[in-house]
N, C-alpha and C positions, 0 to 999 in steps of 0.2 A: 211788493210781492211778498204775501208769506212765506214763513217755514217752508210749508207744506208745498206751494206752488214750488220754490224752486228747486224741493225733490226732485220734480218732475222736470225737471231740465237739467242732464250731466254736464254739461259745463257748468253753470253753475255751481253745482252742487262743488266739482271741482276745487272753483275759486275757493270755496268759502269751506273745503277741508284741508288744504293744502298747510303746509306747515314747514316753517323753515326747519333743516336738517341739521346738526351738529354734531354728529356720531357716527361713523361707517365704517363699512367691511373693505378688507384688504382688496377687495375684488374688484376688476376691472372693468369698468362701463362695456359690453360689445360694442361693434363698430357699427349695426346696423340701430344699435338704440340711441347711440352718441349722434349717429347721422339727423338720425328723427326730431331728435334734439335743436340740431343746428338748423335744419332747414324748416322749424318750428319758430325759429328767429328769423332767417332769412328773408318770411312771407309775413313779420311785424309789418306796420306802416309806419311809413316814413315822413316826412314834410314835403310836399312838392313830389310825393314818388323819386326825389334821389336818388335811394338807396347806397348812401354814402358808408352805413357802419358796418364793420369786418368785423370777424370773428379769429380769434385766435386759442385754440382749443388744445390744451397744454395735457399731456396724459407722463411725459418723462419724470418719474419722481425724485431726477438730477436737479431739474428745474424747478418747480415747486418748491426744493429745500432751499437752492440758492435765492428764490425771489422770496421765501419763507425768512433767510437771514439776513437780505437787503431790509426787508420791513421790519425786521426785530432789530437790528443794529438802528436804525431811524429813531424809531419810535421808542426804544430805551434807555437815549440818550436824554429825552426829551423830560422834562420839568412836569410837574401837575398845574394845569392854572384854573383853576377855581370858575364852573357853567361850562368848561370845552368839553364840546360833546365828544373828544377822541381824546377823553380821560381814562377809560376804560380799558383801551390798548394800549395808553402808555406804561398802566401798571401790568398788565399779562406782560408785555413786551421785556418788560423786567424781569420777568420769572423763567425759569431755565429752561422751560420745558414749552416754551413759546408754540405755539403753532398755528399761524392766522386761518389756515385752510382749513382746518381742523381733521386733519390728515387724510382728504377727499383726494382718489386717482383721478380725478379729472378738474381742470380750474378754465373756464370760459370767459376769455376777457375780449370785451366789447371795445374797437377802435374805431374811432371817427375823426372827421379833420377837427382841427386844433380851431380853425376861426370860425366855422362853419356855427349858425348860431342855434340852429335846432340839434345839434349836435345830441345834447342829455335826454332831448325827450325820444328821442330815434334812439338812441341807444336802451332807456330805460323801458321804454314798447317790447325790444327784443329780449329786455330781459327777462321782463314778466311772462313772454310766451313762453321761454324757452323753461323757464322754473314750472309753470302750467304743465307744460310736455314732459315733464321729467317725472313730476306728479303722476301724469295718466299713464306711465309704462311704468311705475313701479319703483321709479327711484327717488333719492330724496334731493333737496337742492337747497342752498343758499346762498344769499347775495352776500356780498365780500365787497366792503368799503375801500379797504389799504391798499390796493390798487391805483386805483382812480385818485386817492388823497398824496400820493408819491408820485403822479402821475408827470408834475413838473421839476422831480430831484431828477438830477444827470445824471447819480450812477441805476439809478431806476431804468431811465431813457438809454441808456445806453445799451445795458441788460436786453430790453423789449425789443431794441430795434436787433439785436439778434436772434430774435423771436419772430422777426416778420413786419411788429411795426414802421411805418413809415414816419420819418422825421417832420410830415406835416402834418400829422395824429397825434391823438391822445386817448387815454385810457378813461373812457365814461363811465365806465360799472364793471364788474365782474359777478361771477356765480360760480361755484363749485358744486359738483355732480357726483351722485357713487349710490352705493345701493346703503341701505341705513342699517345701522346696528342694531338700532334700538327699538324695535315693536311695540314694545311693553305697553302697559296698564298707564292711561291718559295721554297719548300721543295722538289721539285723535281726538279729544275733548277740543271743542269749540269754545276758547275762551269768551267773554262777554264783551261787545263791546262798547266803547265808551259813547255815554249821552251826549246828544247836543250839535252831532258834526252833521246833521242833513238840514239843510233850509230849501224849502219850496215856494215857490213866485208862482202863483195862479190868479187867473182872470183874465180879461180880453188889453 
């Protein structure tokens, strides 16, 4: 499909302006967009129709600091080892002014069973809706790893399950929600993307 072709389909188009968020206003999600949001995940697909993964939709910004200082207390402890892709938070995690949420009023963490084996792709479907949905009303979104990567430290679990989760859950992904700070001048540029990642098998 060209350029031009999938102008002409808004979802599309959608996917391919969306852009993860890292900067937002004090301002608080309403309830009937945050709703739209969730039940934007809730109609993801699932494996088997399940519908195993919950939604735990965090707006108290009591909670957020304290799961804000669970994952910076972790991860600041934590050593550089040389290729670890969560080298990155080790060293913000170190800096004072830490904020893994990036100080979004709303944090949406995606829970499913613990054994359950399509677990990540159920939950990661719901993500992607819900990031889509958040897009088409206006607000920004991103996905949030330190969740899910704490997701087997106990005083993490402990924390959550006063949150709602269930001791046979876990945390498969997260997204943070809010309306964006940032407007300005190339936040809609369509980066370029990388050669080489489509392969086609054609013939009978």
């Amino acid at each position: 499909m060209s350029e031009t072709e999938s102008g002409c389909n808004q979802m599309i188009e959608l996917m391919i302006n969306r852009r993860s968020v890292r900067s937002y206003t004090d301002a608080q999600v309403p309830e009937q967009l945050l709703d739209a949001v969730l039940e934007a995940g809730l109609y993801a697909p699932t494996g088997g129709n399940h519908q195993y993964t919950r939604f735990i939709a965090i707006q108290s910004s009591r909670a957020l600091e304290q799961l804000n200082e669970i994952v910076r207390n972790n991860f600041s402890a934590r050593e550089i080892v040389e290729g670890c892709y969560q080298n990155k938070t080790i060293r913000k995690a170190k800096m004072e002014h830490y904020h893994c949420f990036y100080h979004a009023p709303v944090l949406i963490l995606v829970v499913s069973p613990s054994d359950h084996c399509n677990s990540m792709a159920d939950s990661a479907n719901a993500l992607e809706n819900m990031q889509l949905a958040a897009t088409s009303l206006g607000l920004g979104a991103c996905w949030i790893n330190q969740i899910h990567w704490l997701t087997d430290d106990q005083r993490m679990r402990e924390y959550l399950y006063g949150l709602g989760m269930e001791q046979t859950e876990s945390v498969f992904g997260s997204i943070v929600i809010g309306f964006p700070a940032n407007q300005g001048k190339g936040c809609h540029i369509r980066p370029e993307r990388k050669a080489g990642r489509v392969v086609k098998i054609k013939g009978g």
